[in-house]
C-alpha positions as CSV (number, residue, x, y, z in Angstrom):
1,X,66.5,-5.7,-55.2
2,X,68.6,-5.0,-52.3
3,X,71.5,-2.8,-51.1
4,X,74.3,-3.6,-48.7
5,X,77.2,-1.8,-48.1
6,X,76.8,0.1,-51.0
7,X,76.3,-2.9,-53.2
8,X,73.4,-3.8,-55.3
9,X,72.2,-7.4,-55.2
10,X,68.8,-8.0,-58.4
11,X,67.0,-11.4,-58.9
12,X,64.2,-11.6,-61.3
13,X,61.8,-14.7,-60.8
14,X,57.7,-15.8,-62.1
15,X,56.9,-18.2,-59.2
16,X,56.6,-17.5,-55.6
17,X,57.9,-21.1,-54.8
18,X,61.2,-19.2,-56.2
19,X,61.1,-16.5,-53.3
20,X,63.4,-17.7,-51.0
21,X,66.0,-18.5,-53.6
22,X,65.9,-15.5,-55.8
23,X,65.8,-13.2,-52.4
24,X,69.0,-15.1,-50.5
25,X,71.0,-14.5,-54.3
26,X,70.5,-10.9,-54.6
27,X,71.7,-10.1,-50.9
28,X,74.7,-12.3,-51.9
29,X,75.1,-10.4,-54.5
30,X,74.8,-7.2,-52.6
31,X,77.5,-8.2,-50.0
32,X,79.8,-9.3,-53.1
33,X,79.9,-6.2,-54.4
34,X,79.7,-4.0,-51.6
35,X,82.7,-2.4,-49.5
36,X,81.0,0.4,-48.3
37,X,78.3,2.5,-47.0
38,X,74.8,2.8,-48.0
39,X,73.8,5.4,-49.3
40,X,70.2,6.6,-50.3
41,X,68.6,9.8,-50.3
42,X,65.5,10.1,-47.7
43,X,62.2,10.0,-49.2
44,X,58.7,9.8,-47.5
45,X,57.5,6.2,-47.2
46,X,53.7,6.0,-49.4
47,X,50.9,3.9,-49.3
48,X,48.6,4.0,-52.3
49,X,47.1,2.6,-55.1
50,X,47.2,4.7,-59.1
51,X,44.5,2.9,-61.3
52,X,44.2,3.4,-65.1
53,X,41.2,4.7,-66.6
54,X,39.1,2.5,-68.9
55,X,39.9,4.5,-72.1
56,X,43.8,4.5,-71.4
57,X,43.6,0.1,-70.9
58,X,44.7,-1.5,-74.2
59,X,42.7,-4.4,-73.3
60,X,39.3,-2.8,-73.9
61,X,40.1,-2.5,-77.1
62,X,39.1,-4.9,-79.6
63,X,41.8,-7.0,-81.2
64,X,40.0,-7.1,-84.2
65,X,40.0,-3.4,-84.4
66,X,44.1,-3.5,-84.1
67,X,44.6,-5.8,-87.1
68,X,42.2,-4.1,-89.0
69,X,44.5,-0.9,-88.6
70,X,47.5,-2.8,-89.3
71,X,45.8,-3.9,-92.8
72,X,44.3,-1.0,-93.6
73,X,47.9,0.9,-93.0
74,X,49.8,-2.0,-95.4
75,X,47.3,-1.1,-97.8
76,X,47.7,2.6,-98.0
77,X,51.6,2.2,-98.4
78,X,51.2,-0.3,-101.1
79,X,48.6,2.0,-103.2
80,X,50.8,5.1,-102.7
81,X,54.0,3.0,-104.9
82,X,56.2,0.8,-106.0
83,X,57.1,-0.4,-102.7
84,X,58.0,-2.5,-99.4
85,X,56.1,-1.9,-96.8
86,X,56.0,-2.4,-92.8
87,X,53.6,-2.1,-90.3
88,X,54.7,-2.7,-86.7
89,X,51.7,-2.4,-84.0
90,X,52.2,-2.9,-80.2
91,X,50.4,-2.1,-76.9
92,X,51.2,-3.5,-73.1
93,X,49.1,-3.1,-69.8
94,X,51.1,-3.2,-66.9
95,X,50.2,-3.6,-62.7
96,X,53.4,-2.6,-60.8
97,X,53.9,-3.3,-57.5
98,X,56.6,-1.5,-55.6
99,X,57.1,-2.7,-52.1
100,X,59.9,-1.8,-49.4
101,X,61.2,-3.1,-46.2
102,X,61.2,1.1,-45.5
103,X,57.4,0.9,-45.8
104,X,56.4,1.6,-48.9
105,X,53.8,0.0,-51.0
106,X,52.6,1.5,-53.9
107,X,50.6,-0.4,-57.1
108,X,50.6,1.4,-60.1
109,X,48.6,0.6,-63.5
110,X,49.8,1.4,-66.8
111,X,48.8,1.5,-70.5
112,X,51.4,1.9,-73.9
113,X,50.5,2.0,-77.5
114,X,53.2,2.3,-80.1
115,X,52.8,2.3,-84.3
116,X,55.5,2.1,-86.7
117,X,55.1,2.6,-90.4
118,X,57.9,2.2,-92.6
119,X,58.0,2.8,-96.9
120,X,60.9,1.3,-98.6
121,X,61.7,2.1,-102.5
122,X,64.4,0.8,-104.6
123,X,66.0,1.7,-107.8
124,X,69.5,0.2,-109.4
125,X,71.7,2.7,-107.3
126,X,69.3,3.9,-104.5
127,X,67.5,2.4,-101.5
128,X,65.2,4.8,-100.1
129,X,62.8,4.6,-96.8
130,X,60.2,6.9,-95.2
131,X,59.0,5.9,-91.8
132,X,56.6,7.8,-89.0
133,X,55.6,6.4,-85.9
134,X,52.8,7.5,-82.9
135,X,53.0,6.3,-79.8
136,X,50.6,7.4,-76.8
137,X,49.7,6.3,-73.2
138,X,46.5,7.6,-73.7
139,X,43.6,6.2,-76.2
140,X,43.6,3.9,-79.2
141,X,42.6,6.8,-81.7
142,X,45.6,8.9,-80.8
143,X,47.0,5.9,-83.7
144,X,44.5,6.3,-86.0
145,X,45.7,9.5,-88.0
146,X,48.0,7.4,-89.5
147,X,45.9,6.0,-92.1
148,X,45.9,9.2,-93.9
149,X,49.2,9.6,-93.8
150,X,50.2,6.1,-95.2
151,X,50.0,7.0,-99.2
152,X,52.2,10.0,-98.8
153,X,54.9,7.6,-97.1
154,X,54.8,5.4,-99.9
155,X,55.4,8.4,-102.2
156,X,58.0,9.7,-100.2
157,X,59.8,7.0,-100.1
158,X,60.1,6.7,-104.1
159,X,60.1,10.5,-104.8
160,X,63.3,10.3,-102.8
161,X,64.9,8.1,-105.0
162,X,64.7,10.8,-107.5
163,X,66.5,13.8,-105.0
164,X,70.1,14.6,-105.2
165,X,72.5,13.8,-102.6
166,X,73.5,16.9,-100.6
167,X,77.4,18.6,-100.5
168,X,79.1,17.2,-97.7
169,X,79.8,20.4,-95.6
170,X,78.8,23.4,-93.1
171,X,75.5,25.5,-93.3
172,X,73.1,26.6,-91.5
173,X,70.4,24.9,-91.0
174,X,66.8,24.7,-89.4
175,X,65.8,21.2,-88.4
176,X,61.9,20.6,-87.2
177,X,60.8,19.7,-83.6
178,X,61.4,15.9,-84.4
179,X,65.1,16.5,-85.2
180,X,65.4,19.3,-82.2
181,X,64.0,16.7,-79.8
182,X,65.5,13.8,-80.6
183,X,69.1,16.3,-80.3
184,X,67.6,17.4,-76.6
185,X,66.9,13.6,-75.8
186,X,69.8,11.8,-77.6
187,X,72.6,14.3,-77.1
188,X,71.7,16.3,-73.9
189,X,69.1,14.2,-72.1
190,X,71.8,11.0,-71.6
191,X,74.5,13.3,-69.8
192,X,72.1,14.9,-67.7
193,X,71.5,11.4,-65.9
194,X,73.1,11.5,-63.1
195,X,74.3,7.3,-62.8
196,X,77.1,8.7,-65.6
197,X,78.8,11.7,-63.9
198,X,79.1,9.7,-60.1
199,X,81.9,7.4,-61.9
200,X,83.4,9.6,-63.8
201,X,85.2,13.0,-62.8
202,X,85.8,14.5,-66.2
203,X,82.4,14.6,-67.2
204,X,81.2,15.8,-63.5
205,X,84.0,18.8,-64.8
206,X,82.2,19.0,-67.8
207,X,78.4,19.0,-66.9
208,X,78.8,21.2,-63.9
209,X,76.4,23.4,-62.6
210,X,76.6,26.8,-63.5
211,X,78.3,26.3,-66.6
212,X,76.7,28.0,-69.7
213,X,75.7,25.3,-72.5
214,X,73.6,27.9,-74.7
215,X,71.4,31.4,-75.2
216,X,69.7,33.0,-72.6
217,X,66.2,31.8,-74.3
218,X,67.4,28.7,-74.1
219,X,65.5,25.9,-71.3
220,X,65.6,22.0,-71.2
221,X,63.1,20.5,-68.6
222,X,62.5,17.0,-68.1
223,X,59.7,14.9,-65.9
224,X,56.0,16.2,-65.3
225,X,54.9,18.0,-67.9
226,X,52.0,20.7,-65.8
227,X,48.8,20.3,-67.0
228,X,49.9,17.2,-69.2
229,X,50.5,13.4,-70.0
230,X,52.6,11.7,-72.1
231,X,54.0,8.6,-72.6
232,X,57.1,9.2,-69.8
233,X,54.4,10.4,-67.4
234,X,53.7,8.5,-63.9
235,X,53.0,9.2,-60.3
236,X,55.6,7.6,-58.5
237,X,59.3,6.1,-59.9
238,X,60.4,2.7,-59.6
239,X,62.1,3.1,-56.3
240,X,58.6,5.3,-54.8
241,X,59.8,8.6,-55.3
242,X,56.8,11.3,-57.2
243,X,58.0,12.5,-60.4
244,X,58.6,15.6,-61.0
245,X,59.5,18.4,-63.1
246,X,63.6,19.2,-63.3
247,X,65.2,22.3,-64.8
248,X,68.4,21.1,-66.7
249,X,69.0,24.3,-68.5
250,X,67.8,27.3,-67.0
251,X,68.5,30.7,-69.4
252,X,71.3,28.3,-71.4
253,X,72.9,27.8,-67.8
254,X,72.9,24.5,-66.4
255,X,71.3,24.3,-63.1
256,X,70.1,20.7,-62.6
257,X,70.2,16.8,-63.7
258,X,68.3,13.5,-63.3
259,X,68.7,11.4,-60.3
260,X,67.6,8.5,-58.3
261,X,68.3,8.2,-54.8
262,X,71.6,6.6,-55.2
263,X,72.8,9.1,-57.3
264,X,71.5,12.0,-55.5
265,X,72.6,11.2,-51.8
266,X,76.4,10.4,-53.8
267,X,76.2,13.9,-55.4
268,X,74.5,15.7,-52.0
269,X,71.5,16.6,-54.0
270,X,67.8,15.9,-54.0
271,X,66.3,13.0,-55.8
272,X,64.1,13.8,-58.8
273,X,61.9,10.6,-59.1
274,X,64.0,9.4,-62.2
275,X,64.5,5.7,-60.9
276,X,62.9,3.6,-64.1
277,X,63.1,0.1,-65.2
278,X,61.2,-1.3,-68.3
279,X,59.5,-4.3,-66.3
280,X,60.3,-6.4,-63.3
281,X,63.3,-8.8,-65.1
282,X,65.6,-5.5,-64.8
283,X,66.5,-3.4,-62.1
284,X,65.7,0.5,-62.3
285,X,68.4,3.0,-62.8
286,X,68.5,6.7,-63.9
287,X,66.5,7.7,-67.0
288,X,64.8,10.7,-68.2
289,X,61.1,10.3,-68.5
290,X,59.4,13.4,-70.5
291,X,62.0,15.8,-72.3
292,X,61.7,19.0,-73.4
293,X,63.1,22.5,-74.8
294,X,60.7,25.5,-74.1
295,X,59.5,27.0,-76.8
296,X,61.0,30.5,-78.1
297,X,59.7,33.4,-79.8
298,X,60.0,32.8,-83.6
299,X,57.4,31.5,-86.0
300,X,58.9,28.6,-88.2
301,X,58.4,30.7,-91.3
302,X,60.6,33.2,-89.8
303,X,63.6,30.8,-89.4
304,X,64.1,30.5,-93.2
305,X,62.9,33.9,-94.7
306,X,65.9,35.8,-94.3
307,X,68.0,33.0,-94.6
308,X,70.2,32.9,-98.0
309,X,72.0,30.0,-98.2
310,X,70.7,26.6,-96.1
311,X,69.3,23.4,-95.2
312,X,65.7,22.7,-93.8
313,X,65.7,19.2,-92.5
314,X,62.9,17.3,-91.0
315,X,61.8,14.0,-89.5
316,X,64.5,11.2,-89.1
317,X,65.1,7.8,-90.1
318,X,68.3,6.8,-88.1
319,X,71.3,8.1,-85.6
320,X,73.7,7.9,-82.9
321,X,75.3,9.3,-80.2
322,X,78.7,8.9,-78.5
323,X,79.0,11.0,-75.1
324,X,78.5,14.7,-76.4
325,X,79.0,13.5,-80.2
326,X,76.1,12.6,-82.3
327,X,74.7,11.8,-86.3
328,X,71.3,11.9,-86.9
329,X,70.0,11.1,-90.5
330,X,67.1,13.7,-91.6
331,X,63.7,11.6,-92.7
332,X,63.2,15.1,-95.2
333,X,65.6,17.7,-96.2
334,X,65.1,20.6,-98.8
335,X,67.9,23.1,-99.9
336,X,67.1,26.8,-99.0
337,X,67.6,30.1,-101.6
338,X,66.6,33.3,-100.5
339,X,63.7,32.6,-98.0
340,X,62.4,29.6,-100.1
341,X,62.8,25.8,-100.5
342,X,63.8,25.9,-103.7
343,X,64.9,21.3,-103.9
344,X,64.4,18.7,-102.2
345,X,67.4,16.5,-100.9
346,X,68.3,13.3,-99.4
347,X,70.9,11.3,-97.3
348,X,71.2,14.6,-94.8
349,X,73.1,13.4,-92.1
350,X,73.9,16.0,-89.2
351,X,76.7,15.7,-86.8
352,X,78.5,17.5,-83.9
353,X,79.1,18.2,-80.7
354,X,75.8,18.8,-78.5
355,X,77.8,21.3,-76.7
356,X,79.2,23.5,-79.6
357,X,75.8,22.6,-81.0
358,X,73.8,24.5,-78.3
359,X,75.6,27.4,-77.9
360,X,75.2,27.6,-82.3
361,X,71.2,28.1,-81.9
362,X,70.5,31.2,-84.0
363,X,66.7,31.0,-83.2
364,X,64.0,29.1,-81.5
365,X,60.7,28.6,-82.7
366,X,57.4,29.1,-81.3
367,X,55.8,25.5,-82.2
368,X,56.8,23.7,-79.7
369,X,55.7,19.8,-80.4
370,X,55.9,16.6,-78.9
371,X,57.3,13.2,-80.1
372,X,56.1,9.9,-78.4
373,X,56.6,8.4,-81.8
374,X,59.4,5.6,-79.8
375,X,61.1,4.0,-76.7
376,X,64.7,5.1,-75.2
377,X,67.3,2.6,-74.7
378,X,70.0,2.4,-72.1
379,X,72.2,-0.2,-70.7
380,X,70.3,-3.3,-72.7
381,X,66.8,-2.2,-71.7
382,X,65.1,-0.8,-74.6
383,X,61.7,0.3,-75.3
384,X,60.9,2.4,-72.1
385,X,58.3,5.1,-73.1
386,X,59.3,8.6,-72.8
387,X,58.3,11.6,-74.3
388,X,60.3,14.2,-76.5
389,X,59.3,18.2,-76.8
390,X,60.8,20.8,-78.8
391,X,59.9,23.8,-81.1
392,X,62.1,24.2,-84.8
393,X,65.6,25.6,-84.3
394,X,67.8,27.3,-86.4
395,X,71.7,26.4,-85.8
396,X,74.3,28.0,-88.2
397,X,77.8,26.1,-88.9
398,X,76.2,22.7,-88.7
399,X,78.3,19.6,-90.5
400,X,76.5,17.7,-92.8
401,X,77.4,14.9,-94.3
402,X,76.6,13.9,-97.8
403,X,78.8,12.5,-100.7
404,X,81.7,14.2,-101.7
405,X,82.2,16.3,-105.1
406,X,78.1,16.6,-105.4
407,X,76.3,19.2,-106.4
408,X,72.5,21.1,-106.6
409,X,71.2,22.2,-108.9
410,X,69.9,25.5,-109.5
């Protein structure tokens, strides 16, 4: 990877005898697209080596032991119903090298497990699916609860066939952590990387600092988690730089945002170690790493007691985002009477604007969780571990989508 007059020159190669060529392409590259002045925040120069414990190497474990899981999880979905099932297992060990003509060298081990589970049910007018999935950069049996969840997928799945579909309209509604962080990761975490606003002045207008997004009890962190480790935790960034932890929100204010060094000498700010690529055929850019919302006061059962009219959603089995616009399909959903969830629902898709959405938080809850359960994708490289923390939330005036003309019951 090289930079040269501003320009960025990448080559991606597997034989040394391909050195020469792949280096003298990516400073052609370099001086092709550059036409001005390099710029790069400072950073110290480091010379070390991070291993990986024995218990957090995918490679001492067994691959007997992982299809065994695999089987034992197809199983359990088959024997809780009438149903398709899928069971997707992977794990990767990587050794990265990060060497610069600045002096640099730094080799860096890492281990990845991820599990998905998925329960599909049919009937003549319905296709439902219930999914879960762990991930962890930690141990094997981090994977393992998942065997006694796999029956209750299954029944999910066909119990859902059964629900009605939910009123397309506007409640309030309290989603879980799941739904809360993929709305803090999805719809907030993107803008706050900094490789968007340096081309593009309206949204440097619109994610200015200072500008209130949200409550005063309201705080979005993302990087080094004190005292943790989670699947978008490491030492150093792809371009050396230590990771850290970044306010984005402070008090509902935003008073920070994701850089690499690029990004941070262009904006005349410092660099937060947020430089990531997903393996040496790509070249790092801006990405968020660990996510989170701090929790808030509230016990969960406190978000719906008082509440008369509602939704309760959980889980999720699909979405999108657009910019500040997103839709996120709920994986559960129950209608909520008086306090209480009196039916379960299905096809409970959420939508808004992040921004109208943040400022709409009635309540947070007090259980904060975290999510490792996939990878984040950005500019075609998909699958990069991160983590995702929230507690439940309580929005009011949320749109739901649903079918037209429907009704509940009761």
């Amino acid at each position: 990877r090289v930079c040269q007059g501003g320009g960025w020159g990448f080559a991606s190669f597997d034989g040394y005898e391909t050195l020469a060529t792949a280096v003298t392409e990516a400073i052609a590259s370099a001086r092709w697209l550059g036409g001005g002045q390099t710029r790069l925040a400072a950073v110290p120069t480091v010379q070390t080596t991070v291993g990986l414990p024995a218990a957090h190497d995918p490679r001492t474990v067994p691959l007997a032991a992982k299809h065994a899981l695999c089987t034992d999880l197809d199983a359990g979905l088959r024997g809780g119903g009438e149903v398709k099932s899928r069971v997707s297992y992977r794990d990767c060990w990587r050794r990265v090298g990060l060497f610069t003509n600045e002096g640099t060298a730094i080799v860096q081990e890492f281990g990845d497990w991820e599990l998905q589970v998925a329960a599909t049910a049919r009937t003549l007018d319905t296709v439902q699916t219930a999914r879960e999935t762990v991930g962890s950069c930690r141990c094997f049996q981090e994977l393992l609860g998942m065997l006694t969840k796999a029956p209750a997928i299954a029944q999910r799945a066909v119990a859902a066939t059964r629900y009605p579909v939910v009123p397309a309209g506007t409640y309030t509604v309290v989603i879980d952590p799941i739904l809360a962080g993929l709305l803090v990761h999805e719809a907030f975490g993107h803008l706050s990387e900094a490789d968007a606003l340096v081309e593009n002045p309206e949204l440097q207008k619109t994610m200015r600092r200072g500008r209130r997004f949200g409550p005063p009890n309201l705080h979005i962190l993302d990087g080094a988690v004190p005292g943790e480790t989670h699947r978008g935790s490491y030492v150093y960034d792809d371009e050396g730089v230590p990771q850290q932890t970044t306010s984005l929100l402070q008090n509902g204010v935003l008073v920070g945002r994701l850089h690499n060094r690029e990004t941070a000498a262009r904006l005349g700010e410092a660099p937060t170690g947020n430089a990531r690529c997903l393996d040496y055929g790509y070249p790092p850019f801006v990405r968020m790493t660990n996510t989170w919302m701090a929790a808030g006061d509230v016990s969960p059962s406190d978000l719906v007691h008082d509440l008369k009219h509602g939704i309760c959603a959980g889980n999720w089995v699909g979405g999108t985002t657009n910019g500040e616009y997103f839709t996120f399909t709920a994986g559960e959903a129950w209608r909520i009477c008086n306090g209480q969830k009196v039916e379960p629902l299905r096809d409970v898709t959420l939508t808004g604007n992040v921004f109208q959405t943040l400022k709409q938080i009635e309540a947070i809850g007090d259980d904060l969780t975290w999510d490792e359960s996939g990878g984040c994708g950005k500019n075609g490289q998909d699958g990069l571990p991160v983590g995702c923390g929230a507690p439940s939330l309580r929005l009011r005036r949320v749109a739901i989508g649903g079918t037209q003309g429907a009704t509940l019951s009761g």
